[in-house]
C-alpha positions in Angstrom: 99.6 25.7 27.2 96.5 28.2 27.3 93.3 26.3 27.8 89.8 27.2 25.8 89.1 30.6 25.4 86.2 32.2 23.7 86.4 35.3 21.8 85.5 38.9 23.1 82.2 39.7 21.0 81.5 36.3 20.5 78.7 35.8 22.5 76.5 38.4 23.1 73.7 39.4 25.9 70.7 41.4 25.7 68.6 43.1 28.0 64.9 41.5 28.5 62.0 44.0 28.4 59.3 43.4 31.0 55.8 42.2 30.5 55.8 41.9 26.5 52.6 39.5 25.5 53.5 36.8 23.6 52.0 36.4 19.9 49.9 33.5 18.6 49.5 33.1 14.7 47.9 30.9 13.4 47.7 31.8 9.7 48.8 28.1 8.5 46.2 25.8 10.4 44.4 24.3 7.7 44.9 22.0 4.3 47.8 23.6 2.6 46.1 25.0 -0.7 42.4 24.0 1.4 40.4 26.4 3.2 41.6 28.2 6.0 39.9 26.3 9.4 38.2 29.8 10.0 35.9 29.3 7.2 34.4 26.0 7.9 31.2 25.6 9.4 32.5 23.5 11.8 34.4 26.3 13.2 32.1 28.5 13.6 29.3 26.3 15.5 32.5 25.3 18.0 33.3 29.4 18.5 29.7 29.9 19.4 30.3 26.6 21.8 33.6 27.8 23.4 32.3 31.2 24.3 29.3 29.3 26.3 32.1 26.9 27.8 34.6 30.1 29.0 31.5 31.3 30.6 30.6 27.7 32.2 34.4 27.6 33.4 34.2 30.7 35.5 30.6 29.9 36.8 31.8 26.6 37.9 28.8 24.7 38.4 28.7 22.2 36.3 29.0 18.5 36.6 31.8 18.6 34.0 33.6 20.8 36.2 34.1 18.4 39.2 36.4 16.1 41.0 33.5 14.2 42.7 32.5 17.2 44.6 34.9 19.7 44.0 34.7 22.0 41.5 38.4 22.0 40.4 38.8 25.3 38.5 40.8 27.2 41.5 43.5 27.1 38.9 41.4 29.8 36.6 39.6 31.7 39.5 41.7 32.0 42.3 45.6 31.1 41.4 46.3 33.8 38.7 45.0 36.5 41.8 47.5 35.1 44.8 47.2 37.9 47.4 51.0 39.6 47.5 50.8 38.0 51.1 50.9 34.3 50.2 53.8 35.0 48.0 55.6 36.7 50.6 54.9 33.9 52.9 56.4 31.3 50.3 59.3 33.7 49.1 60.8 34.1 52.7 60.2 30.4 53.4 61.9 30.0 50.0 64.6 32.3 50.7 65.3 30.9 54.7 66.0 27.4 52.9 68.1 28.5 50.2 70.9 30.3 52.2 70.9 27.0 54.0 72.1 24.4 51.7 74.4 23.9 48.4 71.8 21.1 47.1 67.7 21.5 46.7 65.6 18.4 46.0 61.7 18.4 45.2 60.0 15.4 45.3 56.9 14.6 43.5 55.6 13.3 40.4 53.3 14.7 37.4 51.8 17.8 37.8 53.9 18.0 41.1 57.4 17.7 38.5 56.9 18.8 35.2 55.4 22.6 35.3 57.8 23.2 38.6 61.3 21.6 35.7 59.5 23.4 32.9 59.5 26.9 34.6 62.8 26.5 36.0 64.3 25.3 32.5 62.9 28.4 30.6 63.8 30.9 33.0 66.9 30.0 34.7 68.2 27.2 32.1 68.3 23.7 31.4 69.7 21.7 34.9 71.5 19.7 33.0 73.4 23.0 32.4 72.8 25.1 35.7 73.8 22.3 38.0 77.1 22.2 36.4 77.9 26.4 37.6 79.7 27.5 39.8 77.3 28.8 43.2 78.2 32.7 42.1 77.8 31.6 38.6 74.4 30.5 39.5 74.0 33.4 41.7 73.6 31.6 45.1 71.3 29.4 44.0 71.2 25.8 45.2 71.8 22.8 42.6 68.1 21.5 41.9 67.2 17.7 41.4 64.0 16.1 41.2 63.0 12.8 42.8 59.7 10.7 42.5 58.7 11.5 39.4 59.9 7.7 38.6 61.3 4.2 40.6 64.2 4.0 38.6 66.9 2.6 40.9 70.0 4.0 39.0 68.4 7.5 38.6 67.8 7.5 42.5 70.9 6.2 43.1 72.8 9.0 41.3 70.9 11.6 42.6 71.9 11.0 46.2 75.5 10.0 45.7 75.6 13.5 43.6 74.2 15.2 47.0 76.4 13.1 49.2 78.6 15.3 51.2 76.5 18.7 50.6 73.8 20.7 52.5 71.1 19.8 51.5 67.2 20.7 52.1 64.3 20.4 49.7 60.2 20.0 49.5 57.9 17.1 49.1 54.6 18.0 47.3 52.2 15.4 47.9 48.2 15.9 48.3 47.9 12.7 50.3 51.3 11.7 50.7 50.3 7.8 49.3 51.2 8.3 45.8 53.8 5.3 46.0 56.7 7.2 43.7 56.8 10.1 46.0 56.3 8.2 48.9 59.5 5.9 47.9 61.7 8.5 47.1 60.4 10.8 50.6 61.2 7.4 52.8 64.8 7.7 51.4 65.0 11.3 51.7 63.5 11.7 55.6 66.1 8.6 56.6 68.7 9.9 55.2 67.9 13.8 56.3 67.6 12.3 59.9 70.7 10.5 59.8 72.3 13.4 58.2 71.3 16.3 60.9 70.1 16.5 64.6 66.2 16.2 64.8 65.2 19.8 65.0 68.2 20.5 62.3 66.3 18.1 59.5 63.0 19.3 60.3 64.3 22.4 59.2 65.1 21.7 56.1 62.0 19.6 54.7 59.3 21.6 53.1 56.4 20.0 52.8 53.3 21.1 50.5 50.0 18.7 51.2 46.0 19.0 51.6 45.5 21.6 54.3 44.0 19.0 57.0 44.3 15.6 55.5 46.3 12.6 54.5 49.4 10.7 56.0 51.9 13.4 54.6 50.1 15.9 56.7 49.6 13.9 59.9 53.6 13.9 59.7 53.9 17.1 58.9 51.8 17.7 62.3 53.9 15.2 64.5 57.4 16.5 62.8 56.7 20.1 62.8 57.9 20.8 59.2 57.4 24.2 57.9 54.0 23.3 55.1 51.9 25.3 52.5 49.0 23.7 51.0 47.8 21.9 47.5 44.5 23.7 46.7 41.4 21.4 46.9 40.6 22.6 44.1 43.5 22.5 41.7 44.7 19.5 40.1 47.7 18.0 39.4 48.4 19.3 36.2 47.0 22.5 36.8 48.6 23.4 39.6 51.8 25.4 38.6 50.7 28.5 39.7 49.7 27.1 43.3 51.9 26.8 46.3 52.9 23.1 44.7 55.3 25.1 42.0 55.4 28.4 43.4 57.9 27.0 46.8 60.6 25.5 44.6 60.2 28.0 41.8 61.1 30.8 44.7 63.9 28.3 45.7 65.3 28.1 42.3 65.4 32.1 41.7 62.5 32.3 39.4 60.4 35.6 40.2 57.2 34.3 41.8 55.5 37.5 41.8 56.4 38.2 38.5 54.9 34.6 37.7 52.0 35.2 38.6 51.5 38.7 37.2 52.2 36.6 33.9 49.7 34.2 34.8 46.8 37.4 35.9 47.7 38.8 32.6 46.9 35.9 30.8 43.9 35.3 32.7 42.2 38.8 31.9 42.8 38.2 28.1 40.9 35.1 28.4 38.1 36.4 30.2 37.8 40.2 28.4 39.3 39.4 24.6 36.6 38.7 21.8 36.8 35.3 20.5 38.7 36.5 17.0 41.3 37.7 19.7 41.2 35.1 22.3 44.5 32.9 22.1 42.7 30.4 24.8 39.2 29.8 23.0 40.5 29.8 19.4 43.5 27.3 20.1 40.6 25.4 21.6 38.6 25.4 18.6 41.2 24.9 16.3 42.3 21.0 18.2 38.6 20.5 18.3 37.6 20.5 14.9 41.5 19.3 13.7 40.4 16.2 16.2 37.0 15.4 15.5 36.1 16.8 11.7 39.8 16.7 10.4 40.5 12.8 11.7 44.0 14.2 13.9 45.4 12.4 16.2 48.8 13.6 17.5 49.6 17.1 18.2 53.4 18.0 18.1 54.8 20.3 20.5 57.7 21.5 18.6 60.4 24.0 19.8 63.7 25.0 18.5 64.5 26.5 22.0 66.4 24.2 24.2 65.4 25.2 27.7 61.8 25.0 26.1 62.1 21.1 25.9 60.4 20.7 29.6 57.7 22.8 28.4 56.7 20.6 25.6 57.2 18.1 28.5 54.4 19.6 30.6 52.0 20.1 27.4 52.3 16.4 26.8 50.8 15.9 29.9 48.5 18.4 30.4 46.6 17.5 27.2 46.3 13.4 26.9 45.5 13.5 30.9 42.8 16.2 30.0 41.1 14.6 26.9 42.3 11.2 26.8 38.7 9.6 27.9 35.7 8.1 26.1 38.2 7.2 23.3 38.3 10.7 22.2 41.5 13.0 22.4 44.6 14.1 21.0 48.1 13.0 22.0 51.1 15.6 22.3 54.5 14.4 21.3 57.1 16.8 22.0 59.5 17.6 19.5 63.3 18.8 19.6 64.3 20.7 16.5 66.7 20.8 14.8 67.5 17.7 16.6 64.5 15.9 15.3 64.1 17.1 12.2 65.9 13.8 10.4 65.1 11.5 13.0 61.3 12.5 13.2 60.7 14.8 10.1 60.4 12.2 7.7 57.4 10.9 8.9 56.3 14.6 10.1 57.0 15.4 6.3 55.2 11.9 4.3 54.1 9.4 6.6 50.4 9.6 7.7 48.3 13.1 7.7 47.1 12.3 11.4 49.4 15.0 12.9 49.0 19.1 13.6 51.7 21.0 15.4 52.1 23.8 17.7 55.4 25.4 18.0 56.9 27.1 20.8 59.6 29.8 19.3 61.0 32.5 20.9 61.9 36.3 20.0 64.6 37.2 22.3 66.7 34.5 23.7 68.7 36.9 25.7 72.1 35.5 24.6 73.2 34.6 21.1 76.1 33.5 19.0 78.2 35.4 16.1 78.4 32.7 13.5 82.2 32.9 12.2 81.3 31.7 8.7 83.9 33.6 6.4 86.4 31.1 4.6 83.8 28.0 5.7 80.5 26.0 4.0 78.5 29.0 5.3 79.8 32.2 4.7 76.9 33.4 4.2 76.2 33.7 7.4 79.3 35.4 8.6 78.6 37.8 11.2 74.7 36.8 11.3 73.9 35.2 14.8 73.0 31.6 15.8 69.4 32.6 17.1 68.8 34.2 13.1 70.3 30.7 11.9 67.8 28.4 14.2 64.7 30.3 13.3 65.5 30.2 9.9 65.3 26.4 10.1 62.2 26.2 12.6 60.2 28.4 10.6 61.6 26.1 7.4 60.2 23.3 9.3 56.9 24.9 10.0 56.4 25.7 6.6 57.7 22.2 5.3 55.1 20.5 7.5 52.6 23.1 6.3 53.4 22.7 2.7 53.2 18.5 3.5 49.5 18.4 5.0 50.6 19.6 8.3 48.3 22.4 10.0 50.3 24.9 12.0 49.8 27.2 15.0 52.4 28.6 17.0 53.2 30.7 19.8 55.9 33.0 20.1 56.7 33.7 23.5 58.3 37.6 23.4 61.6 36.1 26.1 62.4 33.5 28.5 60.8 35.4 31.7 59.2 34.6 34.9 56.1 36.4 33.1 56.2 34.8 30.2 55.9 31.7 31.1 53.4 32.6 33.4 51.5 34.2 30.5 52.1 30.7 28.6 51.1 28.3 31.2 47.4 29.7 32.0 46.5 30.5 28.4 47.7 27.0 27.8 45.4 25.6 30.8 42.5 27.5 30.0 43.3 26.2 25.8 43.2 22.8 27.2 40.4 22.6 29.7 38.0 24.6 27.0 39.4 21.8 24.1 38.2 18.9 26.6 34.6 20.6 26.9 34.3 20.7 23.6 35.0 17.2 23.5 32.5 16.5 26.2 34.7 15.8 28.5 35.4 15.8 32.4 38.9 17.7 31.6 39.9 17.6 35.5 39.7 13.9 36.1 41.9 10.9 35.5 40.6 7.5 36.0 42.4 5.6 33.7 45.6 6.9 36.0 43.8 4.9 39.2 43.6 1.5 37.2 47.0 1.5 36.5 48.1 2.5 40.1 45.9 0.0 41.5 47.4 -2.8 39.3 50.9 -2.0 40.8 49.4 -2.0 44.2 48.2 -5.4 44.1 51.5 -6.3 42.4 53.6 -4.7 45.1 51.6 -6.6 47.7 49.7 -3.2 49.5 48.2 -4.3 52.5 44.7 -5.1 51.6 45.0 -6.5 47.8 45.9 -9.9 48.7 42.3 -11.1 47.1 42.9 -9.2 43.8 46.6 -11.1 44.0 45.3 -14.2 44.1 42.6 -13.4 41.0 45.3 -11.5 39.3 47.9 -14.8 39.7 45.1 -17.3 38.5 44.4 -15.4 35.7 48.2 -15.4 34.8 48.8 -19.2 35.4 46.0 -19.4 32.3 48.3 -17.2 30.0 49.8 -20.1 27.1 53.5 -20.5 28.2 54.4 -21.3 24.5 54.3 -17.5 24.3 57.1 -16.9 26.7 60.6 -17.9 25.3 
């Protein structure tokens, strides 16, 4: 008996074209038969605004600006320019590691995860997918898994008996090295790397990207020896794709760092040198602002269609709440899945309450594609049209649907799933999101609702030094009413 076997012309490749610019249309963002956004007053005393904040960004002087003392736009005035010998320094490193092992695991959490899975999901393919290749199928690349982005036992668990028997080397990306998820999941790792090879073999395959001169991760990066790059000062978390804390496993994983962050430079110039009727960055900005605070919007949906695209709305859902989500101000991202969520969500997308706007992600070329089959079948009519034609159909139904419901709509349409493209997409997106939380009056580059929660888990997980706060924090649970409690 034959097993599966898929049709000559069936699936079909294209070639990708190099540096295309994506598009941005935004021709449904306002009240469907209302006014388009562009002619409000609001909008207009917010473009004058941005143009002043753009300006402010690149000055960087401003209180606004800074993480205590450090003015954290290095992301905007230093990262999209990496000098061609930084890159080579990280590509070789890159390179050195990954003819060395069949497995690759990156440890961190946050900004330190989600751009690094984004990029590699767009431009190489979902994991869930790649990991499952063959090595020449993947073309030598190593199987990629992330730890520390969560303490779930069973995750952690999995990940290492999955790596159990293979070579295996990978990166930890920690600015201090105290964040307690990475921490966990590098105590693990080092043990079992130690236990695994002789002392100068493990050392070579740990990767470590940390402050330059600071922190427990680099003191043991200084008494082990391993091979480091540094987290910009003056880059945050989120922000920090286009740094040495993505650029290392990106390089690992195959994705073209230097055509990254060409993507990223591109993007950058347009930002700085486009008018603002033409500036993706500074009207996106204004657009969320004036959705937000004049409109009464509270959740943004970052919809795609495109299934490798999922980690991107992933790293938008991030960037934005941890941006604006201060002073009780800000809009929440929810990614979406379509068609996938299109019943399961779309209901209340389509009726529930007008407190949403969307951006979509959609794509032009997906680089492969589908013949449909559909002759003798429910859709003949689309015999011989290709499964790419057939999803866009439906997203752009969906964006019109919402539109048509209340729903304003901006998109981008990224021209291909490229190392530049999604270079292109990520600093257009961080310069969109760091103008949006100016606007809002907002520190966009700080985070201290994160610390409350952290230190709450501290004193929980009995830190050396909270015992105090464990005391308070146990008295004031012994006055919670135990009738509550069944």
């Amino acid at each position: 008996m034959s097993g599966f076997e898929v049709p000559v012309g069936l699936i079909k490749k294209s070639n990708l074209t190099p540096h295309l610019p994506l598009k941005f249309d935004y021709r449904r963002f306002g009240q469907y038969g209302g006014p388009h956004i562009t002619e409000l007053r609001e909008f207009q005393a917010a473009a004058n605004q941005v143009v002043d904040l753009q300006a402010r960004l690149l000055e960087g002087k401003a209180a606004s600006l800074k993480d205590k003392e450090t003015v954290m736009t290095g992301w905007k005035t230093e990262r999209p320019f990496t000098s061609a010998a930084e890159l080579g320094a990280i590509q070789n490193a890159a390179e050195k590691l990954s003819a060395e092992i069949d497995d690759f695991w990156s440890i961190g959490i946050g900004g330190s995860f989600l751009g690094i899975k984004a990029t590699i999901e767009a431009v190489r393919g979902s994991l869930e997918f790649f990991n499952l290749l063959f090595p020449e199928q993947r073309g030598g690349t190593p199987r990629i898994f992330f730890l520390g982005s969560n303490m779930d036992p069973a995750y952690t668990a999995r990940v290492l008996e999955i790596m159990a028997g293979q070579r295996v080397g990978g990166n930890v990306i920690s600015k201090s090295g105290d964040t307690v998820e990475p921490a966990i999941a590098f105590a693990l790792i080092q043990k079992i790397m130690e236990n695994s090879y002789p002392p100068q073999e493990a050392v070579k395959r740990i990767v470590a990207i940390t402050d330059k001169a600071k922190g427990s991760l680099r003191k043991l990066v200084n008494e082990k020896g391993y091979v480091s790059f540094v987290v910009p000062e003056n880059v945050g978390g989120r922000f920090s794709v286009t740094s040495p804390v993505g650029l290392f496993a990106l390089a690992v994983a195959g994705v073209d760092i230097k055509e990254f962050i060409a993507g990223a430079k591109w993007a950058e110039e347009q930002v700085r040198n486009q008018p603002f009727e033409k500036n993706i960055s500074m009207l996106r900005a204004v657009m969320r602002y004036v959705a937000h605070k004049y409109w009464g919007k509270k959740i943004e949906l970052a919809s795609t269609g495109v299934f490798d695209l999922r980690s991107t709305t992933a790293w938008m859902e991030q960037l934005g709440p941890e941006s604006e989500g201060k002073n009780g101000e800000g809009l929440w991202i929810a990614p979406e899945y379509y068609t996938e969520k299109a019943h399961a969500n779309g209901q209340m997308i389509q009726q529930g309450e007008r407190i949403f706007i969307e951006t979509i992600l959609m794509l032009e070329n997906p680089g492969v594609d589908v013949v449909i089959p559909g002759k003798g079948t429910p859709v003949e009519y689309l015999d011989g049209k290709s499964l790419h034609f057939a999803n866009s159909a439906f997203i752009e139904g969906l964006r019109d649907a919402h539109h048509e419901g209340g729903i304003p709509t901006m998109s981008y349409s990224l021209p291909q799933l490229d190392a530049f493209s999604l270079g292109m997409f990520f600093q257009y997106e961080m310069n969109a999101i760091a103008l949006s939380g100016l606007l809002l009056g907002q520190n966009p580059f700080i985070q201290p609702g994160v610390q409350q929660y952290k230190e709450v888990a501290n004193i929980r997980s009995g830190k050396p030094g909270t015992e105090e706060k464990a005391r308070a924090m146990q008295a004031a649970e012994s006055k919670l009413d135990p009738k509550f409690l069944i």
